[in-house]
DRENFITI-918819 format. One record per residue (C-alpha): residue number from 1; residue in three letters; x, y, z. Coordinates in steps of 0.25 Angstrom, whole numbers, plus 5000, padded with zeros to 4 digits. Each point is the difference from the previous one (the first is absolute). Layout:
n:res:px:py:pz
NUM:ALA:X:Y:Z $
...
% end
This chain:
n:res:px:py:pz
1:UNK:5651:5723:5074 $
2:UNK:4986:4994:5005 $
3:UNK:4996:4993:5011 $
4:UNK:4988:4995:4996 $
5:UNK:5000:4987:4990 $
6:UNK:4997:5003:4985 $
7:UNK:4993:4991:4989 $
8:UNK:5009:4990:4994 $
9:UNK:5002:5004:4985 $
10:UNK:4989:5004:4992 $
11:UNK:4993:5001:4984 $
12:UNK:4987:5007:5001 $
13:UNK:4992:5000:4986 $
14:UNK:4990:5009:5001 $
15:UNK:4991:4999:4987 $
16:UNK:4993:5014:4999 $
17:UNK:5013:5007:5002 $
18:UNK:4996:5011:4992 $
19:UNK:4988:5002:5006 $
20:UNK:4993:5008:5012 $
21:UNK:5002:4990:5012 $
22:UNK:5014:4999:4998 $
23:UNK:5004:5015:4996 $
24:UNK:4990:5005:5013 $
25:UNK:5001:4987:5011 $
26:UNK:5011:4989:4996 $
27:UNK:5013:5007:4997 $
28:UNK:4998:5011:5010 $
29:UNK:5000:4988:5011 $
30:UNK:5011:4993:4993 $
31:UNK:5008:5013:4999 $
32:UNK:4996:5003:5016 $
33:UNK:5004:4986:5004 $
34:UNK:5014:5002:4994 $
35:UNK:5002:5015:5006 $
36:UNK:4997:4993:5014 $
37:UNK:5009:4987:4996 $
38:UNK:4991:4990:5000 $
39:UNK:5000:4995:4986 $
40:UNK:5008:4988:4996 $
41:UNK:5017:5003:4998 $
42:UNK:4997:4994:4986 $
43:UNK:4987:5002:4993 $
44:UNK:4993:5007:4987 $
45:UNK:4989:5003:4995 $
46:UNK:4994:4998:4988 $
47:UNK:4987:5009:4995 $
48:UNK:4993:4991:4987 $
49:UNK:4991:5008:4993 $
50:UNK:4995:5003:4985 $
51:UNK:5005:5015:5000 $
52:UNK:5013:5001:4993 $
53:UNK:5011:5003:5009 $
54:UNK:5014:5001:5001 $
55:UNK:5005:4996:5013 $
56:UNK:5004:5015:5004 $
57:UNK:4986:5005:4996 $
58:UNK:4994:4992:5008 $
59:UNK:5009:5004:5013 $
60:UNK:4997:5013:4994 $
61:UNK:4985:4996:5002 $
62:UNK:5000:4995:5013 $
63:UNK:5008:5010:5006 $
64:UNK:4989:5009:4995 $
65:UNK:4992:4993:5010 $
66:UNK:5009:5002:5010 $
67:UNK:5000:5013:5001 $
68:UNK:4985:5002:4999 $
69:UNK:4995:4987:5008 $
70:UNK:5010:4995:5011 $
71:UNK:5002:5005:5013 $
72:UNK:5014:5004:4997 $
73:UNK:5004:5007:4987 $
74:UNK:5011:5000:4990 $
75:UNK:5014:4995:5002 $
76:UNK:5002:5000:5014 $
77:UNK:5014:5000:5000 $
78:UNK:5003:4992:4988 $
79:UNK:4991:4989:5006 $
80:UNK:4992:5001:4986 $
81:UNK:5013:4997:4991 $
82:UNK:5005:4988:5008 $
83:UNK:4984:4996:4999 $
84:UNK:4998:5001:4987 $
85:UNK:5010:4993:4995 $
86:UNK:4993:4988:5005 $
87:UNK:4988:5003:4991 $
88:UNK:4998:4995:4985 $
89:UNK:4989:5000:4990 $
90:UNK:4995:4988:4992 $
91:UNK:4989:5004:4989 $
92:UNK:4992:4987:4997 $
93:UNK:4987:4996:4997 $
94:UNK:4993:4993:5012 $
95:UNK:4992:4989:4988 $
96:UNK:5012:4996:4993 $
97:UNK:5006:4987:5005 $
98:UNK:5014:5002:4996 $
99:UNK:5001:5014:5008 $
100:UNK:5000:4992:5011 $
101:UNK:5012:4993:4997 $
102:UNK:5008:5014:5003 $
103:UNK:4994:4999:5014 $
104:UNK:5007:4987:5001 $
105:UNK:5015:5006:4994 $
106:UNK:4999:5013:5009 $
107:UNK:4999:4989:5013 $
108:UNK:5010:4991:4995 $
109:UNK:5010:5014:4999 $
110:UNK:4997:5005:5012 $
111:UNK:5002:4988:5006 $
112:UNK:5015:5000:4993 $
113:UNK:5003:5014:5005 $
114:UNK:4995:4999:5014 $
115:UNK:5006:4987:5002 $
116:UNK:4989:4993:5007 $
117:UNK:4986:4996:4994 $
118:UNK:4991:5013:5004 $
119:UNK:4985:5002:5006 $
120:UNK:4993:5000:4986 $
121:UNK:4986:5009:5003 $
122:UNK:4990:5002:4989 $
123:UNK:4989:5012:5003 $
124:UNK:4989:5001:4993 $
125:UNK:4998:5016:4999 $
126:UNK:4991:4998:4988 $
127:UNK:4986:4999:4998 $
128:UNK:4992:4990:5007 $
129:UNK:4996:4991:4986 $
130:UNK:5015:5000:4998 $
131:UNK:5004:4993:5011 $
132:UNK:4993:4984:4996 $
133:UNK:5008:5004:4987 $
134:UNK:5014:5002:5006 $
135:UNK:4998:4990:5012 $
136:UNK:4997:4990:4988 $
137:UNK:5014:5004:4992 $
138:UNK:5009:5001:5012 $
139:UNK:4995:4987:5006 $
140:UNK:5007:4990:4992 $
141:UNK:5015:5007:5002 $
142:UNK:5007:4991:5005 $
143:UNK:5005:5013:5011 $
144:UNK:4986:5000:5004 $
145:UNK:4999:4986:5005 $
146:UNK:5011:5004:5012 $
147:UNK:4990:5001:5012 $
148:UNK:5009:5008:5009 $
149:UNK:5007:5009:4991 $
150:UNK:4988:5004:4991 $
151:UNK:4987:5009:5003 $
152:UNK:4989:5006:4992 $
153:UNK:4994:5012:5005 $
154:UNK:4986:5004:4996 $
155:UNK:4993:5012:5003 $
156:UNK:4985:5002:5004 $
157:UNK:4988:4998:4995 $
158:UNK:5003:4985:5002 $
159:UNK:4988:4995:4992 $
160:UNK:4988:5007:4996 $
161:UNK:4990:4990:5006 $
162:UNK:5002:4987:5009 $
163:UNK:5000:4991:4988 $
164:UNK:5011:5011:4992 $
165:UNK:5008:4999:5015 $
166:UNK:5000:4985:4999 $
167:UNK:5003:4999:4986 $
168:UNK:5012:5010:4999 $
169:UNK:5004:4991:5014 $
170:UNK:5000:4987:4993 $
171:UNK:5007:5005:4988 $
172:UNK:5012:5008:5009 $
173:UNK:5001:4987:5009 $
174:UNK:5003:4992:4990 $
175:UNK:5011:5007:4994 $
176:UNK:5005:5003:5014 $
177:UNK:5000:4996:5012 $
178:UNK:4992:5008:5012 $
179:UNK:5012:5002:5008 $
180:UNK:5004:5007:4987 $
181:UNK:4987:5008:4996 $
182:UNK:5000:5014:5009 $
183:UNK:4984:5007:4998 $
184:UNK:5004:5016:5003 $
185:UNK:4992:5008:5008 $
186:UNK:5008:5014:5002 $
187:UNK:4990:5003:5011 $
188:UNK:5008:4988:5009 $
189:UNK:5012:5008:4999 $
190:UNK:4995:5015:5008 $
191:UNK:5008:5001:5012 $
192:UNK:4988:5001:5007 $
193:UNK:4993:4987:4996 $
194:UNK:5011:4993:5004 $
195:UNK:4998:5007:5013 $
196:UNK:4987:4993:5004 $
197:UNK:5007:4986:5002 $
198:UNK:5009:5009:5011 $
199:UNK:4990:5007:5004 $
200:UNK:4992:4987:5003 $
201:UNK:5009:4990:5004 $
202:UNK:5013:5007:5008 $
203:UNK:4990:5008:5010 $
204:UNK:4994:4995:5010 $
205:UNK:4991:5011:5000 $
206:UNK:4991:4997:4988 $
207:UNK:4999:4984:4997 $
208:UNK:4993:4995:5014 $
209:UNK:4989:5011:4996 $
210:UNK:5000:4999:4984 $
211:UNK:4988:4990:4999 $
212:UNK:4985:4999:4999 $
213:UNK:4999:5004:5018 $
214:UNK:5008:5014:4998 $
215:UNK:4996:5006:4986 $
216:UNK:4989:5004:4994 $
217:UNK:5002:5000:4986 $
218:UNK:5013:5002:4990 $
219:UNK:4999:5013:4988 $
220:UNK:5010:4999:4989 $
221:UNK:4998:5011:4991 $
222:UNK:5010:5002:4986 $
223:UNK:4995:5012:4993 $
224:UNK:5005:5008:4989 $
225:UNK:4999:5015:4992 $
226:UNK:5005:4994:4989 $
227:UNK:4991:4995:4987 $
228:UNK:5004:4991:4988 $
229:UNK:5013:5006:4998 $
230:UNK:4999:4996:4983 $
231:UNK:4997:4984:5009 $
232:UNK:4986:5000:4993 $
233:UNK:5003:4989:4993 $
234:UNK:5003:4991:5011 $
235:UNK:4992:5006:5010 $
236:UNK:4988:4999:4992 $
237:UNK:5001:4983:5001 $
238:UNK:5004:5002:5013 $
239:UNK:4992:5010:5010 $
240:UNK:5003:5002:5015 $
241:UNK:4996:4987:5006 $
242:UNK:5011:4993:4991 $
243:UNK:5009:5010:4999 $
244:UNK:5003:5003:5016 $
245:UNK:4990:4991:5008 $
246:UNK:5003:4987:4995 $
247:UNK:5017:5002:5003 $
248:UNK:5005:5014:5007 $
249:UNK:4988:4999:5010 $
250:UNK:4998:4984:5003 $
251:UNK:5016:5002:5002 $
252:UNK:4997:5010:5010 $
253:UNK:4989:4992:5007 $
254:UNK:5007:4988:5001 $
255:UNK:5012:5007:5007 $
256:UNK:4989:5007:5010 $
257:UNK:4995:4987:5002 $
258:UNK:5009:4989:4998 $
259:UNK:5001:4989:5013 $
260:UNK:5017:5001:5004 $
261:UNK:5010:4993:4994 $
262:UNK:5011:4993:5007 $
263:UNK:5010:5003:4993 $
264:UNK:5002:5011:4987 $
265:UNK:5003:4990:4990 $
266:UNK:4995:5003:4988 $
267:UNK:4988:4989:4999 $
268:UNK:4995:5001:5013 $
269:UNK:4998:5014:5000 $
270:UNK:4992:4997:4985 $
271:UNK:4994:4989:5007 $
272:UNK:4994:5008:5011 $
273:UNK:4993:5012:4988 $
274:UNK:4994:4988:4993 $
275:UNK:4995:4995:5012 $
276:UNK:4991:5014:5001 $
277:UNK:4998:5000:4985 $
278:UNK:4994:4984:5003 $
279:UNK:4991:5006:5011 $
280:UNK:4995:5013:4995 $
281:UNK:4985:4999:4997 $
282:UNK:4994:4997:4987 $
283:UNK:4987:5007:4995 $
284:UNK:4990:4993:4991 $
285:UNK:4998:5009:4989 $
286:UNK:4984:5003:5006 $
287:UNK:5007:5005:5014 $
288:UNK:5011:5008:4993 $
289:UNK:4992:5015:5000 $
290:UNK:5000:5000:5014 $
291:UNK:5014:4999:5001 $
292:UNK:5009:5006:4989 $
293:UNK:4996:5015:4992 $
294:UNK:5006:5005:4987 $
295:UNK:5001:5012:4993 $
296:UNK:5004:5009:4990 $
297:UNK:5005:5014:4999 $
298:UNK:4994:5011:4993 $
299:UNK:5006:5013:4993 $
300:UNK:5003:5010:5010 $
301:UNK:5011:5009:5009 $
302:UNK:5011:4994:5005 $
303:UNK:5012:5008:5007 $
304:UNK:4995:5012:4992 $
305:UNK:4999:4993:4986 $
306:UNK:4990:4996:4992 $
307:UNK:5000:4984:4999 $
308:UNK:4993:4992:4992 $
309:UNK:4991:4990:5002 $
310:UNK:5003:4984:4999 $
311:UNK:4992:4998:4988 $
312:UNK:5007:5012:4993 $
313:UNK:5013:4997:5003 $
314:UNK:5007:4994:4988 $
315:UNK:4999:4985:4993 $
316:UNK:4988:4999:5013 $
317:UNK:4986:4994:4994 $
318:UNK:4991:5012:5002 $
319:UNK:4989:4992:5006 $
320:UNK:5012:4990:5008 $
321:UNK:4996:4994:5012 $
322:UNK:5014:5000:5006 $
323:UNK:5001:5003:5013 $
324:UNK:5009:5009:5006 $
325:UNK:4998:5001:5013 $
326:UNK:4998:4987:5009 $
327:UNK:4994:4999:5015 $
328:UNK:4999:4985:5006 $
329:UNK:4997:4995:5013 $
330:UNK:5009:4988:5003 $
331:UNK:4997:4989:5013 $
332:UNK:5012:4990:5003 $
333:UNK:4992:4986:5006 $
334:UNK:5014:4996:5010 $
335:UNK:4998:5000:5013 $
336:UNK:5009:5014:5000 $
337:UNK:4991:5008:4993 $
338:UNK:4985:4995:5000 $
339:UNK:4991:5010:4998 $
340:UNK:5008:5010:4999 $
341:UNK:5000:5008:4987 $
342:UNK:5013:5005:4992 $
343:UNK:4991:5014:4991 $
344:UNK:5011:5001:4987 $
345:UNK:4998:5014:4989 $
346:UNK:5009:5003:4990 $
347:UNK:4997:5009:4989 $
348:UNK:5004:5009:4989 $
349:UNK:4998:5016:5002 $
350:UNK:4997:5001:5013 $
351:UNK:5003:5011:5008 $
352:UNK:5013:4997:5006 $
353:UNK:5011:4988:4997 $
354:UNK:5002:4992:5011 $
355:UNK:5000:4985:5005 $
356:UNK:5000:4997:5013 $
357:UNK:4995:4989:5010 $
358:UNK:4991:5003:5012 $
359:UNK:4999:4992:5011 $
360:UNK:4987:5004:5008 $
361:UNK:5002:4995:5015 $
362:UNK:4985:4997:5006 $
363:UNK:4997:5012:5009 $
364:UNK:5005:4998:5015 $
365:UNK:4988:5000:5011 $
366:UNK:4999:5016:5006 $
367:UNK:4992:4996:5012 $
368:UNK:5012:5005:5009 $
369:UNK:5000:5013:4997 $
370:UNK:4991:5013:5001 $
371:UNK:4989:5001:4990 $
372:UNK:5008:5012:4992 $
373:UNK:5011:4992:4998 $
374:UNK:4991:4992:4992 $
375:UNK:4996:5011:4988 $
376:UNK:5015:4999:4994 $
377:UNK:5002:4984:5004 $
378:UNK:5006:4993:4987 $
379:UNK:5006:4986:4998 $
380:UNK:5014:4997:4998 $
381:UNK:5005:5000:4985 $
382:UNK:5013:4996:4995 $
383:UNK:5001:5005:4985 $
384:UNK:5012:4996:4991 $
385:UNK:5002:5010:4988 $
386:UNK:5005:4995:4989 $
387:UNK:5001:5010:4990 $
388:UNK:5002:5010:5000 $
389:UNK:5004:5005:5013 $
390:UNK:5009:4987:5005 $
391:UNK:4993:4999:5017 $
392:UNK:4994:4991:5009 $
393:UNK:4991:5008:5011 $
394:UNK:4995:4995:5011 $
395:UNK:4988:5008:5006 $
396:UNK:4996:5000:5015 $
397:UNK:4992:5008:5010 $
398:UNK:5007:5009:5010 $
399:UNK:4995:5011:5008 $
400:UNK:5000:5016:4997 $
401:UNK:5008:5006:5010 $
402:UNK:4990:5009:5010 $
403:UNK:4991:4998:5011 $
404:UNK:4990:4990:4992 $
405:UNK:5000:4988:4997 $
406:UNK:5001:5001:4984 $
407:UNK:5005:4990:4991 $
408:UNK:5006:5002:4986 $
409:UNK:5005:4989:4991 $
410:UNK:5015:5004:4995 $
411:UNK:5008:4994:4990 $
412:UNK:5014:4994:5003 $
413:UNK:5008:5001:4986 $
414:UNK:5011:4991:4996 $
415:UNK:5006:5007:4987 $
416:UNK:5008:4992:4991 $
417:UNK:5007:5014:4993 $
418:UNK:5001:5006:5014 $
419:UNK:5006:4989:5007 $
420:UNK:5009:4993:4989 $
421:UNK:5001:5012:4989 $
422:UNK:4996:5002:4986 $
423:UNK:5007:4990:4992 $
424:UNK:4991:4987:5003 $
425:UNK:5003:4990:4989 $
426:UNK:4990:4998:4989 $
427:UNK:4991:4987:5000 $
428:UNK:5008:4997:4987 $
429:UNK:5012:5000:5006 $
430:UNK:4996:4991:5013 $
431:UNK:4992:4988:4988 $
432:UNK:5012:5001:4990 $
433:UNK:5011:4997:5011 $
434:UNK:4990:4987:5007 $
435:UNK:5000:4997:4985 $
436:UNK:5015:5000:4998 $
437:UNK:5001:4993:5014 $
438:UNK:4989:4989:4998 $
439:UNK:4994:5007:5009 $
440:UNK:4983:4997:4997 $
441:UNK:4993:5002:5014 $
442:UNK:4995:5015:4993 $
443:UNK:4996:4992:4989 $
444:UNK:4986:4992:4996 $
445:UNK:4999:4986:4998 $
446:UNK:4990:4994:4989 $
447:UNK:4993:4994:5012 $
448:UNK:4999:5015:5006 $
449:UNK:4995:5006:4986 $
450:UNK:4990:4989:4998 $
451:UNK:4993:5003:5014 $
452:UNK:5000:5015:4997 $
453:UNK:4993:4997:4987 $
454:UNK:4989:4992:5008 $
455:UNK:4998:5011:5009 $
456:UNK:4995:5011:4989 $
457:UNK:4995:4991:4989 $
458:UNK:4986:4999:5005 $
459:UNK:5000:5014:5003 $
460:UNK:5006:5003:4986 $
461:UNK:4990:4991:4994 $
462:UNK:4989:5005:5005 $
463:UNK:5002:5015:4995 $
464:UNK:5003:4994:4987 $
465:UNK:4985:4993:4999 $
466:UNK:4993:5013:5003 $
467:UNK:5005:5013:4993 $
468:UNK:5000:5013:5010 $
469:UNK:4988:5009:4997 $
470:UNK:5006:5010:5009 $
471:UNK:5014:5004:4994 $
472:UNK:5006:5009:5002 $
473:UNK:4997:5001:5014 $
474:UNK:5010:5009:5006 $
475:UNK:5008:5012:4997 $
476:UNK:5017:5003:5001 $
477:UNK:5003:5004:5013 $
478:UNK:4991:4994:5008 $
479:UNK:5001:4987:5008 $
480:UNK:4992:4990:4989 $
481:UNK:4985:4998:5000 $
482:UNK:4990:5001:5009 $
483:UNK:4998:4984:5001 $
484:UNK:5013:5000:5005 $
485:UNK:4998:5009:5011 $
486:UNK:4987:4991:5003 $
487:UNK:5008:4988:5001 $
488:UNK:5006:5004:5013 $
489:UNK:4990:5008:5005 $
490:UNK:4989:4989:5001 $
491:UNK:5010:4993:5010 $
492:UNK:5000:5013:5009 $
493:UNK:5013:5004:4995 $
494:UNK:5008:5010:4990 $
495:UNK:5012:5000:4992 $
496:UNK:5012:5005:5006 $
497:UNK:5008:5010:4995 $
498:UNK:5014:5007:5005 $
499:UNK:5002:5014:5004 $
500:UNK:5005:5009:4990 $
501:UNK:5011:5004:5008 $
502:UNK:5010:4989:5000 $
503:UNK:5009:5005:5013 $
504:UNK:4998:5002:5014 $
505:UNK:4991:4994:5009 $
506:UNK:4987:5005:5000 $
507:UNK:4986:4996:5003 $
508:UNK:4992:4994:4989 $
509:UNK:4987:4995:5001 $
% end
């Protein structure tokens, strides 16, 4: 028995089945969900592809996933057997009209057997020039025309420019309705993420201070060891600015930054995000050096292996100008946030993977206290880690024990493992249940998408108009180029890294 409310009954169509998403992310979560009893008492799953399954090959295939992807492995107690029942294969081709119609059949018998007309869910786990395609196919079932039972769920990159956003936007809204269209951004579903709204809004503590009279600036930094991973052919038309600045990091920023809501529904909460989005500076294309760097790495060492540089990885132009790594600095024109400014990085190779938001508190006056407490005087930081160390810190001064009066800043740790233990849920499994419950505040509106795209296209623009005569200009494990580390400094400040120790409390300048 439970005591917490499950779905109502559920088909999920997950076009891609075969593929990577859903062998690694998707059934993982769902398997996850129905170990800890929240999936639907009637529901199945159904993975489309073109690969020629049987039905037990391809439980076969996803439980090949389990055991190397999910946070649990195996059968857990036959868990996997009374799952998998609830899984089938339909091979069809995504072009062909009359496949379709076995979409419609595989409803209207579930529908028979559950004795109730189900959640219909189509995810598009495919690439990102299929989905016009399948949205255009689905759109005139007549299953697809049921505002609350029916949802299509896309994944990022939403668009590839502003005028490819609004297109693929016109095109799903009218085959579906809005309420119906769910954008995926798996960043939204980290434990953590969803922390800064707690953080924020149910202490006292932080919002009287959290505005333009209290902080100094805002750090988000999403950084990454990895390279391509066999991706070149999508990174190569996408680079770091589209890839992570213009979702994952806005997402993060509009959190930081949103005004609060009065109530957690899911429209006002996306109303607040577009709100920042809508108030985030724009740069003319002339201004746009001074406030955003780009770069690309070179061949070098990395973790002790040899790695090779961007333009030799493979399907890469080897004279591309794509960037891989991305440093912006961002200022919100509201009356919060005026002249304060939000420094973003994110970048591929660099020395460590993290992401994490720092908020940089403005230095408290020392007038009060001997001159040598003033050598080790620091301003207050709250930092949130992300990934992948799952804490929020809060630094403040206190004083050495002894006869003098010397200050040290210390860290105070709230640890997500050491506190709640190991087994967080994935971010999968938090999107895939709001998907199932109808659920959208951790999902984006077209409005929300739109507003992202206005905010990097000037900046996206002008790199496209003048090649980089520098690349590559920075090497694997480092912390990106030079420019990047200019960017900051010529506001007196630096960027802010965590300790490598990821425990205790210590001091940390």
């Amino acid at each position: 028995m439970t005591n917490h409310k499950c779905p109502p009954a559920s088909l999920l169509f997950i076009f891609g089945g075969s593929g990577d998403l859903n062998q690694r992310k998707l059934s993982p979560a769902l398997y996850n969900l129905f170990i800890d009893s929240w999936m639907p008492e009637k529901f199945h799953i159904v993975g489309i592809g073109r690969t020629p399954y049987t039905d037990e090959k391809f439980r076969g295939h996803l439980l090949d996933g389990i055991q190397q992807f999910s946070r649990r492995k195996g059968d857990q107690n036959g868990k996997w057997q009374e799952f998998s029942k609830n899984i089938s294969y339909l091979q069809m081709d995504v072009g062909n009209d009359a496949d379709y119609q076995k979409i419609a059949d595989i409803v209207k018998q579930k529908e028979q057997e559950f004795g109730e007309h189900p959640n219909v869910i189509f995810y598009m786990s495919v690439a990102p020039h299929l989905v016009p395609q399948i949205a255009s196919k689905l759109g005139p079932l007549n299953i697809c025309h049921d505002t609350k039972c029916t949802r299509i769920v896309v994944e990022k990159p939403f668009g590839h420019d502003l005028k490819s956003a609004h297109e693929l936007n016109g095109l799903l809204t009218s085959m579906f309705d809005e309420t119906q269209i769910y954008r995926i951004d798996h960043y939204l579903g980290k434990e953590t993420v969803q922390n800064i709204l707690a953080l924020r809004f149910a202490n006292a503590l932080f919002e009287p201070i959290w505005n333009r009279n209290y902080i100094d600036h805002i750090q988000i930094t999403a950084a990454e060891t990895v390279g391509l991973e066999n991706r070149g052919d999508y990174y190569e038309r996408s680079g770091a600015l589209r890839d992570m600045v213009q979702n994952h990091i806005l997402q993060l920023l509009c959190m930081v930054a949103m005004e609060a809501p009065v109530s957690f529904d899911a429209n006002e909460i996306r109303n607040k995000k577009v709100d920042v989005l809508n108030a985030i500076r724009k740069y003319g294309k002339e201004e746009v050096h001074k406030y955003a760097v780009r770069g690309q790495y070179s061949d070098g060492w990395l973790q002790g292996k040899k790695v090779p540089g961007y333009r030799n990885e493979d399907k890469i132009n080897p004279a591309s100008p794509t960037d891989t790594f991305a440093a912006v600095k961002f200022y919100i024109d509201n009356w919060r946030w005026q002249d304060v400014p939000f420094y973003v990085r994110t970048g591929k190779r660099l020395h460590e993977k993290s992401t994490i938001i720092t908020v940089q508190f403005k230095q408290a006056p020392n007038f009060a206290f001997p001159p040598e407490a003033a050598l080790t005087w620091r301003p207050n930081r709250l930092t949130i880690s992300i990934q992948p160390e799952m804490d929020i810190r809060l630094r403040f001064q206190a004083k050495r024990p002894g006869q003098t009066v010397t200050l040290n800043p210390v860290d105070m740790i709230f640890n997500y493992k050491d506190t709640y233990g190991d087994d967080d849920p994935e971010a999968y499994e938090t999107l895939l249940l709001d998907v199932m419950e109808g659920n959208a505040t951790l999902f984006m509106r077209s409005d929300q998408v739109e507003a992202a795209w206005k905010v990097v296209m000037p900046i996206q623009e002008a790199w496209e108009s003048r090649a980089p005569v520098d690349f590559p200009n920075y090497s694997p494990d480092s912390w990106g180029p030079e420019d990047a580390e200019a960017l900051i400094a010529r506001d007196g400040r630096n960027w802010i890294t965590l300790p490598i120790a990821h425990q205790g409390v210590q001091a940390h300048l």
